[in-house]
N, C-alpha and C positions, 0 to 999 in steps of 0.2 A: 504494500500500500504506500503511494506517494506521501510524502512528507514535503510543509511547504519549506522552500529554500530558506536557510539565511539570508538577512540584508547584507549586500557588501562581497558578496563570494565572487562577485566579480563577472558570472557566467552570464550572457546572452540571452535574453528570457525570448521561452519559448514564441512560437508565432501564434497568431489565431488558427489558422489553420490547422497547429498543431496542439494545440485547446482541444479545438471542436474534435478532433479524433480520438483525442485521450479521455473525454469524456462523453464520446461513442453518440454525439447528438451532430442533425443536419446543421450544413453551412447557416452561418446567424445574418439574420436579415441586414440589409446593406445601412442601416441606419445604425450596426452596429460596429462597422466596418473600421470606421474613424479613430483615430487618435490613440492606436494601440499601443502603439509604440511609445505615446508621450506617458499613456498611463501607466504603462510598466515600468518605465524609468525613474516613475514614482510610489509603487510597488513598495508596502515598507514590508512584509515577510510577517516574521513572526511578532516584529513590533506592531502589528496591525489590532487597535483593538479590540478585534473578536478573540482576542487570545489572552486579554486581560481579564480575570473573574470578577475582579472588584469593577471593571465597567460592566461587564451584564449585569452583576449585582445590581447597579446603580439604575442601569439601560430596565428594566424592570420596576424600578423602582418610579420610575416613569410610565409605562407602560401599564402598569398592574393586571400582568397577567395572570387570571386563578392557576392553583397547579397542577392541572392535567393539560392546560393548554401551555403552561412553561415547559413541563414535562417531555411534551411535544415540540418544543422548540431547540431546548435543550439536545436533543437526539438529532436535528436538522444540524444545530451549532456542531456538537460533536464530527458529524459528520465532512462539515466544512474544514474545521480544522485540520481535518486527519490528509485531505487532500491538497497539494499545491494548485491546481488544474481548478480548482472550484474556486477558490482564492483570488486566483489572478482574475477568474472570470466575472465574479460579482464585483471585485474590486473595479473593474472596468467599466462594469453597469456602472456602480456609484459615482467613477469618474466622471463620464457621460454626465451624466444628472444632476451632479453639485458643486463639479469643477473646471470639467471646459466650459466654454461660452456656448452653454447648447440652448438655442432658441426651445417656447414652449412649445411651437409644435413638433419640435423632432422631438423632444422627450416624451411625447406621449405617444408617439411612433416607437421609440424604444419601448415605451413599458406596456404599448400592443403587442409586440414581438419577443417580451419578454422568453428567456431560452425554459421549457421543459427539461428536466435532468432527472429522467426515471432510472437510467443506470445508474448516476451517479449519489442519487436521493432515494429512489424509491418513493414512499408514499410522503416523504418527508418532503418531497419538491415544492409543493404549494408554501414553504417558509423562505424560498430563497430570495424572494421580492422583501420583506422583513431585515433578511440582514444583512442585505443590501443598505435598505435604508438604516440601517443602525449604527454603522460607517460615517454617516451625516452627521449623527446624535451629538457628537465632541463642539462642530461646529453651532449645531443650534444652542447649546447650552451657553457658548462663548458669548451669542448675539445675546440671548436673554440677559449676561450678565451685562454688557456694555450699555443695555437699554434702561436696565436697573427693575426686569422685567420680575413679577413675583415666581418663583417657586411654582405656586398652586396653579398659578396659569399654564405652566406648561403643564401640568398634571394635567388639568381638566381640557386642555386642548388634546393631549392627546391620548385621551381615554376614545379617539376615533377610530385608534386600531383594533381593539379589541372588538368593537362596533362590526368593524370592516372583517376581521377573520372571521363573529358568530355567521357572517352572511357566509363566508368560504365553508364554515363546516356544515351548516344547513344544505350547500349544495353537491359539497364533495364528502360527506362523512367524516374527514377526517381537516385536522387545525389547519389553518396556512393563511396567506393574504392573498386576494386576489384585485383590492381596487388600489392600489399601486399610486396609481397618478393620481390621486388627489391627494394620498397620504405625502406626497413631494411636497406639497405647499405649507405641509405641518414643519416639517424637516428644514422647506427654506425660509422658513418664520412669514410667511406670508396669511396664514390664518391664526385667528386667537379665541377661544372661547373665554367669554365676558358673561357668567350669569348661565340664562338658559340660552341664548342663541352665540354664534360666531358671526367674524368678521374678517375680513379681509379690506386692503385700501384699494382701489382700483378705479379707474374714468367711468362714467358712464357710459355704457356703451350703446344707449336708444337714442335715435336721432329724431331727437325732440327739444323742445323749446319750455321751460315752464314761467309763469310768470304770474304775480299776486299783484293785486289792487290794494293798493294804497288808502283808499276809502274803505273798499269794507273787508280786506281780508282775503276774499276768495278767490282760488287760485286756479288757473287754468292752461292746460299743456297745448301745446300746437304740433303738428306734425313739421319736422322740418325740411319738410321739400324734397318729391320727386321717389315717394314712399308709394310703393301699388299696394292698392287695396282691394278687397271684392266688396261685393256690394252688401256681406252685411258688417262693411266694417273691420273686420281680420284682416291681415297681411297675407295679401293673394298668392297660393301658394301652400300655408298652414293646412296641416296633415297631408299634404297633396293633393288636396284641392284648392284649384283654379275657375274661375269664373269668368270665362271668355266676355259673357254678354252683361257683365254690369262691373268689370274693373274700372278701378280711375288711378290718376296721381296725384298725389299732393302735392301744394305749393307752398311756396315761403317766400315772401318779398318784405324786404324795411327802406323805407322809404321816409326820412326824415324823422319826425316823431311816432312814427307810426310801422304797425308791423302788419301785415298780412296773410295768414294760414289755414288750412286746415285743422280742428280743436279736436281734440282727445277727450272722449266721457270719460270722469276716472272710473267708471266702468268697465272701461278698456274696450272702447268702440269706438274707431276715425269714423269722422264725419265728413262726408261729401259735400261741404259747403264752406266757403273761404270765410273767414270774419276777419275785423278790422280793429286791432286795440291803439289805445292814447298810450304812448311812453311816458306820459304826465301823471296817469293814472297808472298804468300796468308797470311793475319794475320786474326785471329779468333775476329769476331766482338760481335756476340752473337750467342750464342743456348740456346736449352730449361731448364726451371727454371731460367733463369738469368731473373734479377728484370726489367721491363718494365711498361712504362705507357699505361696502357689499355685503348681505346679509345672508346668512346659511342655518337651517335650522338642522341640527343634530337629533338622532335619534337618542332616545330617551327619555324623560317626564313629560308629564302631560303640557300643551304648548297654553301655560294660560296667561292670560291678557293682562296682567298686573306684571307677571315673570317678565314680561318683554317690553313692558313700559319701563320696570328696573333694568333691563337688561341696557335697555336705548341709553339709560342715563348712566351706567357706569362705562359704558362702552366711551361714552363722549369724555369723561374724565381718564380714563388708561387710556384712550389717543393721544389725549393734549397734555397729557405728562407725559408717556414715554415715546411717539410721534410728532412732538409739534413741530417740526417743519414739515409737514401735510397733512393742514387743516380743510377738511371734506364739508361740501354743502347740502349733504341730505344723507338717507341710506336708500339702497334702493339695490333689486334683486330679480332676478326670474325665478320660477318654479310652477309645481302644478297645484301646489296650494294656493294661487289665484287666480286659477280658471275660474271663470264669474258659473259657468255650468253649474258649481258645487253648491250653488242658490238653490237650483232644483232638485238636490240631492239631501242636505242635511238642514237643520233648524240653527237660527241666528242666536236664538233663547240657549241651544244647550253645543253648538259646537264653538269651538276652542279654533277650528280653524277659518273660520269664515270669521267671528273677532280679529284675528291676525290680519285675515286679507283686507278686514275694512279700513284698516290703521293705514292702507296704502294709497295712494291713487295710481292705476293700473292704465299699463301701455300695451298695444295690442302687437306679438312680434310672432316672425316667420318660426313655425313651431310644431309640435308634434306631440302623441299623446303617449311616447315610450317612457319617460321618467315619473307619468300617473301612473300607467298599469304597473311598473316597475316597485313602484312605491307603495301602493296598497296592496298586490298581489304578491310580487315575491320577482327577484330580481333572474334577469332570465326570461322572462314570462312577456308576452304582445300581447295584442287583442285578440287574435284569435284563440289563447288561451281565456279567457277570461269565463264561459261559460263552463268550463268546466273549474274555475278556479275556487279556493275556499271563497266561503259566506258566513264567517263565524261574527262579524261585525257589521255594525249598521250599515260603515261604508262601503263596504265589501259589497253588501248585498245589493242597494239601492244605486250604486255605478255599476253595476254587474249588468240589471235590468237597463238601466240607461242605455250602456253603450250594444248591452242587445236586442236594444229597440232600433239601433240605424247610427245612434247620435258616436260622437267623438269628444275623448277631453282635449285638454292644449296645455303648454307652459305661458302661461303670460309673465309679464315684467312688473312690474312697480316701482315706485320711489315715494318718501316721505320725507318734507324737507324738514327740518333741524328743528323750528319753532312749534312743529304740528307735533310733538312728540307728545304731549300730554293731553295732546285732544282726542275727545270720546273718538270711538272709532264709528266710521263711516263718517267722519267728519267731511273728507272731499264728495263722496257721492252728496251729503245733505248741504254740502254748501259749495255745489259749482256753480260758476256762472251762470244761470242756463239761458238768463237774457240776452246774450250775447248775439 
């Protein structure tokens, strides 16, 4: 059995090509082709790490894995250690991911193609995406301390993996990690669990205009120009349907003191008719690429409506202490817990989710109904599963009949600007313009 080299021996480290033979798996897709050479040159051996007990100890002590899934991991570790060949190869993955300049979308090209290693793992292969990323762990802990980040926060960020393996053992029987690419953004300090919900900082990315009146408060989004829509308002296109005979475009024109567009019900319906606002009266709150806090709701406790009004407000306090050079104008998110559908689905008196969705005002985007059925049914799983799929909950059952009546869900967008945070929810439905 291979033993990994010493750092320093001096010797030629092997090629990829002579990886992939010694560890008995097909050529690794070309995204993973790159930079072999420079990451083996920085190959530390046995100093790597995964060879230290007191950082798993620690690497655990973050994680909080129970013990039959440490147990499980432990026999993956083991595994790794004993081979050079597995070593240099996830040491490469990691490279890739947290030390070249790899663009986001090649990394999730890599962690699609992530390598299979049944010779060399057996049933333990679904862990090598895990230690992989555990590789990273030295670095994320260094940013939290420079940041002067708490402790608990990285606790409760990333109690996401254990989250993300129960999904791998549910599918495969046995422990591992399978959602990879999002677990990166834990690793590159890009998301933070604040409370009950996460965060990340990032532009907006809906191209839209939002702006509030200065007399009475209420706030109104505009399309920003040259957006197709169909005719009842969705981004023509969403679930893949197209609407030959009633699309249109929006427009967007400013013209002095004055703007001109297409408005957004925060319902999340464009509307086929231009309107004309006073810059006198209307001031420009946010549009798209302005810096905003992204919002991610994590599985776990129930999502209720006070948890996320605390959560909005310590969120805004752990940014502007440990980010204040990028200060955000609103929060705002996609998901399919704001499909407006889930009106005819569940009650406003007793669901926790439709409170969440009203706290928003909702933009309608090009979209699909995989991360609904994903999410209440069981990951894996499309619509044509869904008749056969459990019915053990309200939701379950009453989308179940929905969508096997003809109908479709969607992911819509939202955003909430910074000052609406303590307002009753449905605030924007109950106070849009609609004179306009």
């Amino acid at each position: 059995m291979k033993k990994p080299a010493k750092s320093g021996t001096g010797k030629a480290p092997p090629t990829l090509c002579a990886i992939e033979k010694s560890l008995e798996i097909p050529a690794l897709h070309e995204s993973w082709q790159p930079r072999w050479d420079e990451s083996q040159a920085a190959y530390p051996g046995r100093r790597m790490v995964l060879f230290d007990d007191a950082f798993i100890r620690e690497a655990n002590d973050v994680m909080q894995l129970p013990g039959e899934v440490l147990a499980q991991f432990q026999e993956a570790l083991a595994l790794v250690r004993s081979r050079e060949d597995l070593c240099r190869l996830l040491w490469h993955g990691y490279y890739l991911l947290f030390v070249a300049p790899t663009p986001k979308e090649t990394s999730e090209i890599i962690i699609a193609n992530w390598p299979l290693l049944p010779r060399a793992m057996g049933k333990r292969t679904g862990m090598s995406g895990l230690i992989a990323l555990l590789l990273a762990l030295p670095r994320t802990r260094a940013f939290y301390r420079e940041r002067g980040i708490p402790e608990q926060v990285l606790r409760e960020t990333f109690t996401d993996i254990l989250v993300w393996m129960q999904h791998y053992y549910r599918k495969h029987g046995v422990w591992g990690l399978g959602e990879t690419c999002w677990l990166v953004h834990h690793f590159n300090c890009n998301v933070f669990s604040v409370g009950r919900l996460q965060y990340t900082i990032a532009p907006l990315p809906n191209h839209i205009r939002v702006y509030r009146s200065r007399k009475t408060g209420k706030v109104v989004a505009l399309s920003g120009g040259g957006d197709t829509y169909r005719s009842d308002g969705q981004v023509n296109g969403t679930n893949g349907v197209h609407d030959p005979l009633g699309v249109w475009v929006s427009t967007f024109a400013a013209e002095g003191q004055r703007v001109t567009g297409n408005p957004i019900l925060p319902s999340g319906k464009a509307v086929n008719r231009a309107v004309t606002l006073s810059l006198q009266e209307w001031a420009l709150q946010l549009q798209g690429g302005d810096t905003i806090f992204e919002v991610h709701v994590p599985e776990g406790s129930k999502l209720l409506h006070e948890e996320c009004i605390r959560s909005y407000h310590d969120a805004l306090a752990f940014f502007a202490r440990h980010f204040p050079e990028r200060p955000a104008r609103g929060f705002a998110t996609h998901t399919w817990l704001f499909d407006p559908q889930l009106h005819n689905l569940l009650s406003i008196e007793k669901s926790n989710i439709l409170k969440f969705q009203l706290g928003y005002y909702l933009v309608p985007i090009l979209a699909e109904d995989a991360q609904a059925v994903e999410r209440v049914y069981g990951f894996g799983l499309t619509t044509v599963d869904v008749p056969v799929a459990r019915r053990d909950t309200t939701l379950r059952r009453t989308m179940a009949e929905y969508i096997m009546a003809g109908n479709r869900m969607r992911s819509v967008a939202g955003f909430m600007l910074l000052d609406d945070v303590d307002k009753t929810y449905g605030y924007y439905c109950d106070n849009f313009a609609g004179s306009l």
